[in-house]
N, C-alpha and C positions, 0 to 999 in steps of 0.2 A: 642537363637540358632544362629550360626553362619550359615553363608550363604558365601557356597562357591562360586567364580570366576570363571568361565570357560574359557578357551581360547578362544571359540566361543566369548561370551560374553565379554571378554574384547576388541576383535577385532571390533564388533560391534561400542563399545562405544568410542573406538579413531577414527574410519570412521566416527562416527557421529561425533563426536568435531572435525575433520579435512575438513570434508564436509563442515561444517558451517564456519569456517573459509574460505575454499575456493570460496564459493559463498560469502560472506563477500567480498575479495579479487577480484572476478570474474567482480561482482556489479560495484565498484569502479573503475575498470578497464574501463570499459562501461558508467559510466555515473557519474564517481566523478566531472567534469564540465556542467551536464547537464542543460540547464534549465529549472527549475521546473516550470518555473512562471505561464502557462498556467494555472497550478490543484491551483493559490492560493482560498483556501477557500475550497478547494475539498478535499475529503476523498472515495477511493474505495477500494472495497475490492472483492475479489475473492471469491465467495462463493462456489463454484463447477460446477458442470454439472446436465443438466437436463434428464431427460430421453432419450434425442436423444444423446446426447453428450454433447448438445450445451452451451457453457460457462454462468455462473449465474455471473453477478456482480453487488452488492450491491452500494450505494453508496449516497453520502450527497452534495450537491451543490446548495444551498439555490438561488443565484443568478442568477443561469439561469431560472429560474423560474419567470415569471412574470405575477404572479397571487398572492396575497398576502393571500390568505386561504390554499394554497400548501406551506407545511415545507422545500420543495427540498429534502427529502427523494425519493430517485429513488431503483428501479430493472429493470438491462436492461439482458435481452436474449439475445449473439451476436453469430452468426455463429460460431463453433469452427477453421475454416478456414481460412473466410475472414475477420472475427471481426465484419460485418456488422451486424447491429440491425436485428433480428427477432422481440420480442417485448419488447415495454418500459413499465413501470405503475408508476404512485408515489405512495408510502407510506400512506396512511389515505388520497388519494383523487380518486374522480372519472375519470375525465379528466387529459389530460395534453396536451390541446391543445395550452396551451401558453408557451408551454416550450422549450428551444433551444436545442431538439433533435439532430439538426446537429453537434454543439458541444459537446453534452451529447457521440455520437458518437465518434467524434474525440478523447475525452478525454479516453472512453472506448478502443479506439483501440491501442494508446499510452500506457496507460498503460497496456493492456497486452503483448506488446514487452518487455518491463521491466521483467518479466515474475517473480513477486512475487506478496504472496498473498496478503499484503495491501500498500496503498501509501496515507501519509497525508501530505498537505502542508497547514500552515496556512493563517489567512491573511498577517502574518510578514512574510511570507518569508521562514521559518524554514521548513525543509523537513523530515516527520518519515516515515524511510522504515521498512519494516517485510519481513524479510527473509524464516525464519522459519514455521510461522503460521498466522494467520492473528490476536493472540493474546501478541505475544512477541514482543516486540520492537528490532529491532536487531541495529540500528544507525539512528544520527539524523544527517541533515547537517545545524546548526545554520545559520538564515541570518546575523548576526554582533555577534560583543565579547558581547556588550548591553544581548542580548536574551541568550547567553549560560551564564551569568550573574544570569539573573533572573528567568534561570530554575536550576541554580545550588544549589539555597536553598533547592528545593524538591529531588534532585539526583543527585549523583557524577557520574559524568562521564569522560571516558577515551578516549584519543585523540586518534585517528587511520588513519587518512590523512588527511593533512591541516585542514576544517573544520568540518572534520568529526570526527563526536564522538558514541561511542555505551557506553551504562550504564553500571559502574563499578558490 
């Protein structure tokens, strides 16, 4: 059976592939010089709202942590407003009374200016944003030619500003 196109539905589907492109576009405008270097080793993600509103953010940061039985697996609650912590928990532990909260903060309220649902920076250097979802990779910004090198064996990727590349 063939499936017809509607006009609705094709208008949809270019506002979608234009959208993304623009916020693609928008991103870069904003912060293709940023420096990432604060999140290295960080990974957040925007998980949603909680019953009040308040913003859920997921998130991995091993090293601020120092207590070596904590993974650095965090969930932090921030104000939907002021981005301030309501509350923090780690991942498989009880406490986190040795954990650098103030920065766990900092890093939480930065990235929600960014205002996408995930942001990973490794310990290289290398920057993955998500645009879209907190499951699609929408661009990465290599920290040297080295690293888009030795990620180009597992996927081709297309250049899109200076070192910025999103997957072919």
């Amino acid at each position: 059976m063939v499936k017809m196109i509607t006009i609705r539905n094709l208008i949809i589907l270019l506002l979608t592939g234009c959208f993304g492109q623009s916020k693609e576009k928008s991103f870069l405008a904003k912060y293709e010089l940023e420096d990432f270097s604060q999140f290295n080793g960080v990974e957040m993600i925007l998980r949603g709202v909680d019953k009040h509103g308040n913003l859920c953010v997921f998130g991995y940061a091993p090293h601020l942590v120092n207590d070596s039985s904590k993974v650095g697996a965090y969930f932090i609650t921030l104000d939907r407003e002021s981005y301030q912590i309501i509350e923090i928990g780690f991942i498989s532990t009880e406490y986190y009374d040795n954990a650098d909260t103030l920065q766990l903060q900092q890093l939480a309220q930065r990235f929600m200016q960014y205002e996408i649902p995930r942001l990973y920076v490794d310990e290289q250097g290398n920057v993955s944003i998500y645009l879209k979802d907190f499951e699609t990779l929408a661009m990465v910004r290599f920290a040297n030619e080295n690293e888009l090198q030795k990620r180009s064996k597992e996927t081709k990727w297309k250049n899109i500003k200076s070192n910025w590349y999103k997957p072919k």
